[in-house]
C-alpha positions in Angstrom: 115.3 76.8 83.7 117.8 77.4 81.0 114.7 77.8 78.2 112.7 80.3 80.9 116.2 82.3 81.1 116.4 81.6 77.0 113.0 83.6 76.8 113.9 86.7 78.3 111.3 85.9 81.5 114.7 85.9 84.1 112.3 89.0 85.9 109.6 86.5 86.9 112.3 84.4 88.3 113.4 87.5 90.1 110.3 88.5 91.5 109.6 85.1 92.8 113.2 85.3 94.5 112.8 88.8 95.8 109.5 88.0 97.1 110.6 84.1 98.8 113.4 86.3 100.4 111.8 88.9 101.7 108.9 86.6 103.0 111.5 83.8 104.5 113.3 87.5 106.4 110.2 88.6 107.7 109.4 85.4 109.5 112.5 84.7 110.9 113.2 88.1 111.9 109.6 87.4 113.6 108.2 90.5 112.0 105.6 89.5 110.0 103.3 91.9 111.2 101.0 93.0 107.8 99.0 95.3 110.7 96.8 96.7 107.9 95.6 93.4 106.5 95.0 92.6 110.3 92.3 96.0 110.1 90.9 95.2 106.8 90.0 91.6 108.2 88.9 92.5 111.7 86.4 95.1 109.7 85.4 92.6 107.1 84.2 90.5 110.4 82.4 93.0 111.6 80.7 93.5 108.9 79.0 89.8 108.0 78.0 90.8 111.6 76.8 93.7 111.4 78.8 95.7 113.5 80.4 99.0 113.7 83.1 99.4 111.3 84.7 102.3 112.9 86.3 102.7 116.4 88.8 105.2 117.9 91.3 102.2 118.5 91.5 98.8 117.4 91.8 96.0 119.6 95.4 96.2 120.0 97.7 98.7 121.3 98.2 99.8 117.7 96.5 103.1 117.9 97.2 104.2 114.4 95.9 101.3 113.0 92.2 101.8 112.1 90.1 101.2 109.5 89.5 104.2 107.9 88.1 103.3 104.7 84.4 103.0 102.7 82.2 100.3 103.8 82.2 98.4 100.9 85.8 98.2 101.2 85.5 95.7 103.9 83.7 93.1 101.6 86.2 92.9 99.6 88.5 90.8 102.1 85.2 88.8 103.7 87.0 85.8 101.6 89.9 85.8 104.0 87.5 85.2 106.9 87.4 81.1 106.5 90.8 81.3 106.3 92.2 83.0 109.8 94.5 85.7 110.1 97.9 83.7 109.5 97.1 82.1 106.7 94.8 84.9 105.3 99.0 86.9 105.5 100.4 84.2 103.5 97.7 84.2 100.6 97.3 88.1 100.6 101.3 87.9 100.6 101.3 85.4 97.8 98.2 87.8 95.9 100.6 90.7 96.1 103.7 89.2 94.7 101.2 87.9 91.7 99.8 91.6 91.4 103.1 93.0 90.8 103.7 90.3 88.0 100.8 90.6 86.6 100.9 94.7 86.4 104.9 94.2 84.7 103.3 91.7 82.2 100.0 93.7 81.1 102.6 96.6 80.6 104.6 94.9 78.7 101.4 94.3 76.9 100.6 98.2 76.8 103.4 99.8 76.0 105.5 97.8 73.6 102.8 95.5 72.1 105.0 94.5 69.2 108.0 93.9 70.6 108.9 90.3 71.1 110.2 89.6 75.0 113.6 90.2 74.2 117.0 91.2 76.8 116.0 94.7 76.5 112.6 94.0 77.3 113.2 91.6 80.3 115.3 94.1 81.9 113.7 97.3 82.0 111.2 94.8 83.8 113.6 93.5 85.9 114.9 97.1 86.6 111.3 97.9 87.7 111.3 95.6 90.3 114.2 96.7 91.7 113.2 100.7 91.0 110.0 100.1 93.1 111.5 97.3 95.5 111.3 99.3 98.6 107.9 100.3 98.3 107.0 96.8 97.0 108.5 95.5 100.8 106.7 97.9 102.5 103.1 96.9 100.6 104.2 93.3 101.9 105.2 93.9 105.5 101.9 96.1 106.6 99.6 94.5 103.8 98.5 97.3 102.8 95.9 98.2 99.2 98.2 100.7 96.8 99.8 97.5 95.1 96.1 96.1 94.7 95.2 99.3 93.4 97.7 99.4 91.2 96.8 95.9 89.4 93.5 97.4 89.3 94.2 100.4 87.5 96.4 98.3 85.1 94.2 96.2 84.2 91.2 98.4 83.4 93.1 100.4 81.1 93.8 97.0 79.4 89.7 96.3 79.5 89.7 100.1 78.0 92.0 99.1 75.3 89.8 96.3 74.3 86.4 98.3 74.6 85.2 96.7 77.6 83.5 99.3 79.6 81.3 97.8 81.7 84.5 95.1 83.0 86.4 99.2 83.2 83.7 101.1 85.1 82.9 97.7 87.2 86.5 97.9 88.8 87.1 101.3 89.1 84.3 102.1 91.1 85.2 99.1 93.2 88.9 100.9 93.8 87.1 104.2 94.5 85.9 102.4 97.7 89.2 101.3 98.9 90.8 104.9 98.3 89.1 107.3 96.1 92.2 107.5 93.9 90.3 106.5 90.8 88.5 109.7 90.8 91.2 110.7 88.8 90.5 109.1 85.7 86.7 110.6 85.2 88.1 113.9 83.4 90.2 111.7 81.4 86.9 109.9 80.3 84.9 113.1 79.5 87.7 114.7 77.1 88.0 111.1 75.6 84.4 111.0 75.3 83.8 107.4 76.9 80.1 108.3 78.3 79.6 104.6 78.2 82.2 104.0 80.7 80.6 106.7 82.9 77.6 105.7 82.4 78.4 102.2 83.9 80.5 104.1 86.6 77.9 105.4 88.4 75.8 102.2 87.9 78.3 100.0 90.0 79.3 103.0 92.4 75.4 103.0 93.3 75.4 99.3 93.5 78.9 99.5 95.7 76.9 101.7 98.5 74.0 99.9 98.7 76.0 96.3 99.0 76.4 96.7 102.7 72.5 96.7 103.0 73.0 92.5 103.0 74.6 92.5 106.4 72.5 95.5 108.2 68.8 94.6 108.0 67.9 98.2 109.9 67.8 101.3 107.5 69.3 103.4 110.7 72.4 101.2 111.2 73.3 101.2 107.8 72.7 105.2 107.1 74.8 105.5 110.2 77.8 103.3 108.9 78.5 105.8 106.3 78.0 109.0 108.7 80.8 106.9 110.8 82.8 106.9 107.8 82.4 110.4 106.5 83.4 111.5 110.7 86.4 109.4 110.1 87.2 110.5 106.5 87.1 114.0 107.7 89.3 113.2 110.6 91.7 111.5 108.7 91.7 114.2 105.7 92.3 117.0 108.9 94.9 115.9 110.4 96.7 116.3 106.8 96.1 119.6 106.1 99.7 120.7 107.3 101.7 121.5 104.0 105.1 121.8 105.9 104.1 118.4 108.2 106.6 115.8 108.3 106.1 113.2 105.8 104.1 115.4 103.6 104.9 114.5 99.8 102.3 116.1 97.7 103.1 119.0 95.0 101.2 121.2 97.0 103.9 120.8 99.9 106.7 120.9 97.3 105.7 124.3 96.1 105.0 125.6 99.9 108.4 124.5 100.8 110.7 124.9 97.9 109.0 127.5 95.9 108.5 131.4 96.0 104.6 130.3 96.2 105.7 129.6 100.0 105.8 133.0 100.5 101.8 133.2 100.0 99.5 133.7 103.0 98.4 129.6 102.5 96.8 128.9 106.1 93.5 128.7 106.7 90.9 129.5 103.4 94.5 130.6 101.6 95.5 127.3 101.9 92.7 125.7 100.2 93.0 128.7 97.1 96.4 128.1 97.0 95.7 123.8 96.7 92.8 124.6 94.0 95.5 126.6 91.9 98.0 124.1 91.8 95.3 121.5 91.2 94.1 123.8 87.8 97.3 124.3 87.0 98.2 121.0 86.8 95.0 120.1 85.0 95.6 122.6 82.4 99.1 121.7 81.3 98.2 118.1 81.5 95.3 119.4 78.8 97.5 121.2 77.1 99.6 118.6 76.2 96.6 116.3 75.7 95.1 118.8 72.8 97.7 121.4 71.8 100.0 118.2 71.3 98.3 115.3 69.8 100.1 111.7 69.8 98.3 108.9 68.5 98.8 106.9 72.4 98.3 110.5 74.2 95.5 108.7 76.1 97.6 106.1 77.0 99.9 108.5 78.3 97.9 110.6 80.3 96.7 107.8 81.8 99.7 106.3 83.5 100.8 110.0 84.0 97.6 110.6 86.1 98.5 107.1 88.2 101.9 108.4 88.5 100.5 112.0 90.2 98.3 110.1 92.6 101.0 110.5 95.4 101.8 114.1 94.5 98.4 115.0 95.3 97.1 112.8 97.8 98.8 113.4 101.6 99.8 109.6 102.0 102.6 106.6 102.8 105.9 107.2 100.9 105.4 103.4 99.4 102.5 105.2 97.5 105.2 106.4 95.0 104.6 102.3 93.8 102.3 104.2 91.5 105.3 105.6 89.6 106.0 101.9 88.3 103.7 102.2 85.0 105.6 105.6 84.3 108.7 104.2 84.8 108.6 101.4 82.8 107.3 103.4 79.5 110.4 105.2 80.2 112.9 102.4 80.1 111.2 100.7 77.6 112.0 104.4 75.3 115.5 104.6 77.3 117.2 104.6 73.5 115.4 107.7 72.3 116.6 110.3 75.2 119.3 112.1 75.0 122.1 112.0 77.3 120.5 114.9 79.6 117.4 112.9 80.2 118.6 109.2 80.5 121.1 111.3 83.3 117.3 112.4 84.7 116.0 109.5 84.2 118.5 107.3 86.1 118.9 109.8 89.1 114.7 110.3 89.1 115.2 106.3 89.3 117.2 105.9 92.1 115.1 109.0 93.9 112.1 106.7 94.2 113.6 103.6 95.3 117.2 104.1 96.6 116.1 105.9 100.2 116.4 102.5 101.4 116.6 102.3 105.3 119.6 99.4 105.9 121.5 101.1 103.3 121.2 104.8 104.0 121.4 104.3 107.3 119.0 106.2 110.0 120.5 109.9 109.8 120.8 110.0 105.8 116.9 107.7 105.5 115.2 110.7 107.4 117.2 113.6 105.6 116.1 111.7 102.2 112.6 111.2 103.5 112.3 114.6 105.1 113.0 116.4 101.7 110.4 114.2 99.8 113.5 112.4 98.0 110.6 110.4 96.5 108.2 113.6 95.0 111.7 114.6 93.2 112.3 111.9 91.7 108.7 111.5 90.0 108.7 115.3 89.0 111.6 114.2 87.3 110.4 111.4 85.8 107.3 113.5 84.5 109.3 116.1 83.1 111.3 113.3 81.1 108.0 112.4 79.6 107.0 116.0 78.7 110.2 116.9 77.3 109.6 113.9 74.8 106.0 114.0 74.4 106.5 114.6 70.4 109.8 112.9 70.0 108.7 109.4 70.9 108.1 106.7 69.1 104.6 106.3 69.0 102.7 102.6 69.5 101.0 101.1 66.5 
């Protein structure tokens, strides 16, 4: 123990801890639940049968729980079938936990490459943990796929690194099919010029939707299995069209709320303008800085910028703003080069994303924090520390 603490790896120790705890509370508080593994498996059984993926209710009073995603999706859990659901919660708990670690490590790797796993290192590591620790919970208790994503994300930039494109492409088509997320990264392929990678892209996306053809012998059945899904995408993507709708975190209900851009006409077809400008806008400062401000690791950068937006643009769960983690750590890791303005940002932007915690807000100041979108601030100020410095750091070897 004392020569794991000795090098600097006291943040695996924690994780483990945090992630015992939090398991051991859950079952004796007799609340572990993990409803959305509980859908992913049901619909991974229905599929090695052939069945209809998509209902208006599951099979428990659970109403919102459906399974709402791709049908390729589903395979990915047919491994937990042998397995039953209680046990399949344990592994999937135990896979998470290892995600997390894993993602920490290969950023690590990333973003300070040469740096030996010293103090400083092992606790801006540590501090991620803690940073992200309520959404990390939350991933745990319902069992849900943005942690998964995550890793995935994480580590095909690491297969990107090492010029692997086929190993790249391969998994971020497979994410695409749990939530199309990874749709973000194609412009970031075309300016970087990695044709390859899209090339192999839209190989294993093909391959993805014509998988499900193993379990559906009829051509009807399995055509109909993805007009199911596009009826339930479109019902799903509907019903968060609100901009000023409880629990909506994105930029675009930022700017209607807090903005002078609230004053536009943006219902109905104005909305949509008004989402397409933002969504332009966006893309052309994120070019701007890409071109008109060339770093050698500005790739790298925009990268885990564009994993950091995903919740800003995408109408989802507040545990989404996981996806801040990568961002988050290449800040800490640079903590010594802002100045005392921005580590102020930094910290506060910090504590934003992971201190609206529910047993320690309480229930009055929790739904204040989470009405506001506590977390969207604190990642638009954790992207405006990175723009402020994006000449002025250090850049990797």
């Amino acid at each position: 123990m004392k020569t794991f603490i000795q090098k600097n790896y006291v943040w695996i120790l924690f994780l483990l801890l945090v992630s015992a705890g939090s398991f051991s509370a859950e079952l004796i508080n007799s609340r572990m639940d993990m409803r959305d593994l509980e859908v992913y498996y049901r619909a991974a059984d229905r599929l090695t049968e052939g069945g209809e993926l998509y209902r208006a209710v599951e099979d428990n009073p659970w109403e919102h729980y459906v399974y709402k995603y791709a049908p390729p999706a589903a395979m990915l859990f047919i491994p937990f079938l042998p397995l039953g659901i209680p046990l399949s919660k344990i592994i999937y708990w135990i896979l998470l936990s290892f995600i997390l670690g894993t993602v920490l490590y290969n950023l690590k790797r990333l973003l300070s490459p040469k740096t030996a796993s010293n103090r400083r290192v092992a606790t801006s590591l540590l501090l991620g943990i803690i940073i992200v620790g309520t959404h990390f919970f939350r991933e745990l208790h319902l069992g849900q796929v943005n942690l998964l994503l995550l890793g995935i994300y994480i580590f095909a930039l690491c297969l990107l690194q090492k010029e692997k494109p086929m190993g790249f492409a391969a998994l971020i088509a497979v994410s695409i099919f749990i939530k199309p997320f990874g749709l973000i990264f194609l412009p970031l392929l075309i300016i970087m010029g990695r044709f390859r990678e899209l090339l192999y892209f839209t190989g294993f996306t093909i391959l993805m939707i014509l998988l499900p053809m193993l379990f559906y012998a009829d051509s009807n059945t399995y055509f109909e299995l993805y007009v199911s899904w596009y009826r339930e995408l479109t019902t799903e993507l509907g019903a968060k069209q609100d901009l000023f709708s409880a629990g909506n975190h994105t930029i675009f209900s930022i700017l209607a709320r807090y903005s002078p851009l609230g004053l536009l006409p943006i219902e109905g077809s104005g909305r949509h303008i008004f989402q397409l400008g933002v969504m332009l806008s966006l893309a052309l400062l994120l070019l701007w800085f890409y071109f008109r401000r060339p770093v050698p690791e500005r790739a790298l950068r925009l990268y885990i910028v564009l994993i950091a937006i995903i919740p800003l643009l995408a109408f989802t769960s507040y545990n989404a703003f996981i996806f801040t983690l990568p961002l988050i750590i290449y800040l800490l890791f640079r903590f010594g080069e802002l100045n005392i303005l921005f580590k102020i940002i930094l910290i506060i932007s910090c504590v934003f994303i992971g201190g609206n915690i529910y047993d320690l807000a309480g229930k009055d100041l929790y739904n204040y924090l989470w009405s506001i979108s506590i977390y969207s601030w604190g990642t638009i100020g954790l992207l405006l520390t990175l723009f402020a410095h994006w000449n002025k750091f250090a850049s990797l070897k």
